[in-house]
SELUM-68655 format. One record per residue (C-alpha): x, y, z; residue in three letters. Coordinates in Angstrom, 2 decimals. Last residue first. Example, Ala and Ser with C-alpha at 12.3 -4.5 7.8 and 13.67 -1.06 7.14 Angstrom:
BEGIN
{x->13.67; y->-1.06; z->7.14; resn->SER} $
{x->12.30; y->-4.50; z->7.80; resn->ALA} $
end
This chain:
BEGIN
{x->94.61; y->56.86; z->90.61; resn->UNK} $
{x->95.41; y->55.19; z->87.32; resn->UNK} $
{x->97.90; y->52.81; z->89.15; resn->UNK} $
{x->96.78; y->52.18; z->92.49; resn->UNK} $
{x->97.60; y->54.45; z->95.08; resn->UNK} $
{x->98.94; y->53.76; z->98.99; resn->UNK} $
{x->96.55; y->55.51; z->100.69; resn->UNK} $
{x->98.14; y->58.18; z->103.35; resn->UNK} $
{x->98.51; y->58.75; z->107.03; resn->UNK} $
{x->96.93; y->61.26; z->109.32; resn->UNK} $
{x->96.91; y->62.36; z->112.86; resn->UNK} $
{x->94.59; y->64.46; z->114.75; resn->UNK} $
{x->95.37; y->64.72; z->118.54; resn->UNK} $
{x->92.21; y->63.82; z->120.92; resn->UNK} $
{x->92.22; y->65.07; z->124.44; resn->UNK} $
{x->92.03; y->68.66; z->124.16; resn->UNK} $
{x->89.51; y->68.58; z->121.94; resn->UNK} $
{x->88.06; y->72.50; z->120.73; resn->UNK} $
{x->84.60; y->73.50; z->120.73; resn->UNK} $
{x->81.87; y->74.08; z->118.01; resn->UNK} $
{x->78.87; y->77.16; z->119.63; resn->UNK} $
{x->79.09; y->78.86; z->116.27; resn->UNK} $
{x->81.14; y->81.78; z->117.85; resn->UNK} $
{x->83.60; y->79.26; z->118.27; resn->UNK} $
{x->83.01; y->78.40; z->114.32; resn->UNK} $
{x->83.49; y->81.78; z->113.39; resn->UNK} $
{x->86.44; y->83.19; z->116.06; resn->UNK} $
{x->88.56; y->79.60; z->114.72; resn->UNK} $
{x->88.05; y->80.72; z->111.32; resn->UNK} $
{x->89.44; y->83.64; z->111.64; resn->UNK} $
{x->92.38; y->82.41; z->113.68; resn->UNK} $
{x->93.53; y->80.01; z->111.09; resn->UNK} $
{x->96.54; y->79.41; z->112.53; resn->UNK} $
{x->95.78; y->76.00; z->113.50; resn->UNK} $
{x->93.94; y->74.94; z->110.33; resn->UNK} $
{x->90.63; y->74.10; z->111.38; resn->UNK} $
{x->89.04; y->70.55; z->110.76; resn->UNK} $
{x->85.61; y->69.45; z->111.15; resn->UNK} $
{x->83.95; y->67.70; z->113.24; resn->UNK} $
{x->79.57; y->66.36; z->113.15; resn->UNK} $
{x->77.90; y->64.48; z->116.02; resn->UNK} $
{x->74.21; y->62.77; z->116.36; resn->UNK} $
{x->73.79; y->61.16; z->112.57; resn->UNK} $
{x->69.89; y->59.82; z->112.80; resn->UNK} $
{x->69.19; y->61.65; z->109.36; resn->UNK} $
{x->67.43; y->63.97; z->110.41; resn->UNK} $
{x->70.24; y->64.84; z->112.48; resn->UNK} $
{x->72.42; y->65.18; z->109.29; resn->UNK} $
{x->69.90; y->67.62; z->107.44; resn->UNK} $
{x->69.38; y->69.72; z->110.48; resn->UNK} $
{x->73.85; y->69.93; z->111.17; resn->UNK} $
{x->74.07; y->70.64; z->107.54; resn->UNK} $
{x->70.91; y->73.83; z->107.96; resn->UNK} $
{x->72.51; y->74.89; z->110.62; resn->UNK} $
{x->76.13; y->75.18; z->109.14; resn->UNK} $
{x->74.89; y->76.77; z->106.05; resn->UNK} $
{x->72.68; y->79.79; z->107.97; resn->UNK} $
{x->76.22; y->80.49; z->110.46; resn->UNK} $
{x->77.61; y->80.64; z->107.11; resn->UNK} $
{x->74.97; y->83.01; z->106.00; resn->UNK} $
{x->74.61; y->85.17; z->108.99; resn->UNK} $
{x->75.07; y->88.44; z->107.08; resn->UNK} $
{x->78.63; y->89.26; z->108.62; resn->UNK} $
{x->80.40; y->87.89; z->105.54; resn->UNK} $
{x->79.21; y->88.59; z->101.62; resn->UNK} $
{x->81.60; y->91.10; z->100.81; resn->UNK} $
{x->84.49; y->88.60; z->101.97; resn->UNK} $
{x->83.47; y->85.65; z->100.12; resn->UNK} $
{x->81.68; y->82.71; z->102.26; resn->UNK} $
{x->83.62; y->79.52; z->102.76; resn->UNK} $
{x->83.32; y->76.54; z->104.76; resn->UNK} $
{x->85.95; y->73.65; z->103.45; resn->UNK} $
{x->84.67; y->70.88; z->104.94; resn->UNK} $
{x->82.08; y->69.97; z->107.70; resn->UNK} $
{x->82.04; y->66.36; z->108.72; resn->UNK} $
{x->78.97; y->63.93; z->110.35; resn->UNK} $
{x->79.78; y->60.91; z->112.44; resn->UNK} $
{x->78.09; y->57.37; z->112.31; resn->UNK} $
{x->76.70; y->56.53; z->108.55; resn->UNK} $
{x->80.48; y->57.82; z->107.39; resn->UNK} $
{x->78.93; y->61.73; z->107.09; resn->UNK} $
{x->78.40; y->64.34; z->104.74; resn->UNK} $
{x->78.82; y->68.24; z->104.21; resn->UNK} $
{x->80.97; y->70.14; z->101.67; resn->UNK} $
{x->80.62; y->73.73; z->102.09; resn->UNK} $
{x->79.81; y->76.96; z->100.10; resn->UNK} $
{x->79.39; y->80.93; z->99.66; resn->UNK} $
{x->79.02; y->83.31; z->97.04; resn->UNK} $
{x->78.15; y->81.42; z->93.73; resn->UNK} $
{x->76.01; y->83.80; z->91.45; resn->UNK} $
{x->73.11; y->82.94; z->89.36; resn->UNK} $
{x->71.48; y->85.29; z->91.73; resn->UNK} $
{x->73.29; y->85.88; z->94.85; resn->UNK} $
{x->74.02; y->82.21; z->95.74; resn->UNK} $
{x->74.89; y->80.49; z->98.61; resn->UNK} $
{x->76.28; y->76.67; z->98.33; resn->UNK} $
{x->75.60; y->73.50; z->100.39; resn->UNK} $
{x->76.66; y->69.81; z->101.08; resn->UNK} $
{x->73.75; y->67.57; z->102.25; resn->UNK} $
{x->71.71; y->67.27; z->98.87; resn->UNK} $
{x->73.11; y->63.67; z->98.51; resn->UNK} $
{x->76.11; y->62.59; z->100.86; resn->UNK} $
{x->77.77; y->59.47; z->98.51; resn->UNK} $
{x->76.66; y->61.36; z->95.01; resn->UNK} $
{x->78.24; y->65.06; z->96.38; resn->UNK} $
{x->81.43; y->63.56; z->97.66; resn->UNK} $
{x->82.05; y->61.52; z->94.36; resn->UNK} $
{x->81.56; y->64.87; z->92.73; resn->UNK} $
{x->84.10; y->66.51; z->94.92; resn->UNK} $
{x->86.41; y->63.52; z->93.74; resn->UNK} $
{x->86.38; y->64.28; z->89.89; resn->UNK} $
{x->86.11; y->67.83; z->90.18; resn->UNK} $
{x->89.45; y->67.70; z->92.06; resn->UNK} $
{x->90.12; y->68.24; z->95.75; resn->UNK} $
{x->91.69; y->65.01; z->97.41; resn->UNK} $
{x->94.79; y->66.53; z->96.33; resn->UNK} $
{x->94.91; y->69.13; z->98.38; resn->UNK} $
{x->92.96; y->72.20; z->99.08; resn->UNK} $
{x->93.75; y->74.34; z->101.95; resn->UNK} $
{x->91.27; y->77.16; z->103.30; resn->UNK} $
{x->93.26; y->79.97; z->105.71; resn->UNK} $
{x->92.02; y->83.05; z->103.35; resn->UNK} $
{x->89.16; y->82.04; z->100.67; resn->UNK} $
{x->90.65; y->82.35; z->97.28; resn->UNK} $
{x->91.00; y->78.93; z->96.21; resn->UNK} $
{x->87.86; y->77.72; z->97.91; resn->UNK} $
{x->85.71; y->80.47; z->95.97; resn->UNK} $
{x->87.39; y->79.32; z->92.57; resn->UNK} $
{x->86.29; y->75.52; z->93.81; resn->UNK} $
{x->82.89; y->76.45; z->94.69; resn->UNK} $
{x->82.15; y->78.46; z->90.74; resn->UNK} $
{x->84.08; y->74.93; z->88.74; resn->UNK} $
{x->81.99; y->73.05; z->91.00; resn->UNK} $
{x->78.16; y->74.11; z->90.89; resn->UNK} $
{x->77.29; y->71.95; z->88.11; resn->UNK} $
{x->78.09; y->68.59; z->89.88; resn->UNK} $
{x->75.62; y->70.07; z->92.49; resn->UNK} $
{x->75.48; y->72.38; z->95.79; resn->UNK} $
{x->71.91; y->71.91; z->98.15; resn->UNK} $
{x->70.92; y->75.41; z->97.72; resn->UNK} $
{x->71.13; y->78.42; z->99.91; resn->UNK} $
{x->69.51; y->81.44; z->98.39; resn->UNK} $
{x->70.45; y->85.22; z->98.30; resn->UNK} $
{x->68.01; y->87.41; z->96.14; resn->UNK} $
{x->68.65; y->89.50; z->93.53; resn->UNK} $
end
């Protein structure tokens, strides 16, 4: 069969978020259900990504932007598939689609001790802030949320 990169769809989310749970140094939280990812997908259309081998899902990641600043999430590609460019191929072709779009910067996130996934997106040509720290805080929630 061969291997394809797709724009990822509603469809496609039961298949990413198995790959996401297994995928070494990834963390899902709250944020992702069915329910939000398809939020994601219908505010950034045809942005965020998946690989397939055949009908088979074998690599994916969320892409969009706020209208200023582009974000990478949750980049994953299973093991067997790895050394074959096709992250490297995902991350291109997000960082294309958001230029075209007039966005000029993308960041993403990488867990600390992720080593792994530090070596990919290094290797990537992405580079570290050393004068920014990342801090968070959350929503307060309304009922039914």
């Amino acid at each position: 069969m061969a291997i394809t990169i797709t724009p990822m769809n509603d469809d496609d989310l039961p298949a990413v978020l198995a790959l996401w749970s297994v995928t070494e140094g990834m963390g899902l939280t709250e944020s992702d259900t069915p329910e939000h990812l398809r939020a994601y997908l219908a505010r950034n259309p045809g942005l965020s990504l998946v690989v397939r081998d055949g009908s088979k899902i074998v690599g994916a990641v969320l892409c969009g932007h706020d209208g200023r600043r582009g974000a990478l999430h949750h980049l994953a590609v299973m093991p067997e598939y790895r050394k074959r460019g096709l992250g490297t191929r995902m991350v291109e072709t997000c960082l294309k689609s958001m230029g075209a779009i007039g966005i000029v910067k993308c960041h993403i996130l990488v867990y600390a001790d992720n080593e792994l996934g530090k070596q990919f997106w290094r290797a990537c040509g992405w580079s570290g802030r050393s004068d920014l720290e990342f801090l968070q805080h959350e929503c307060p929630r309304l009922e039914g949320n």
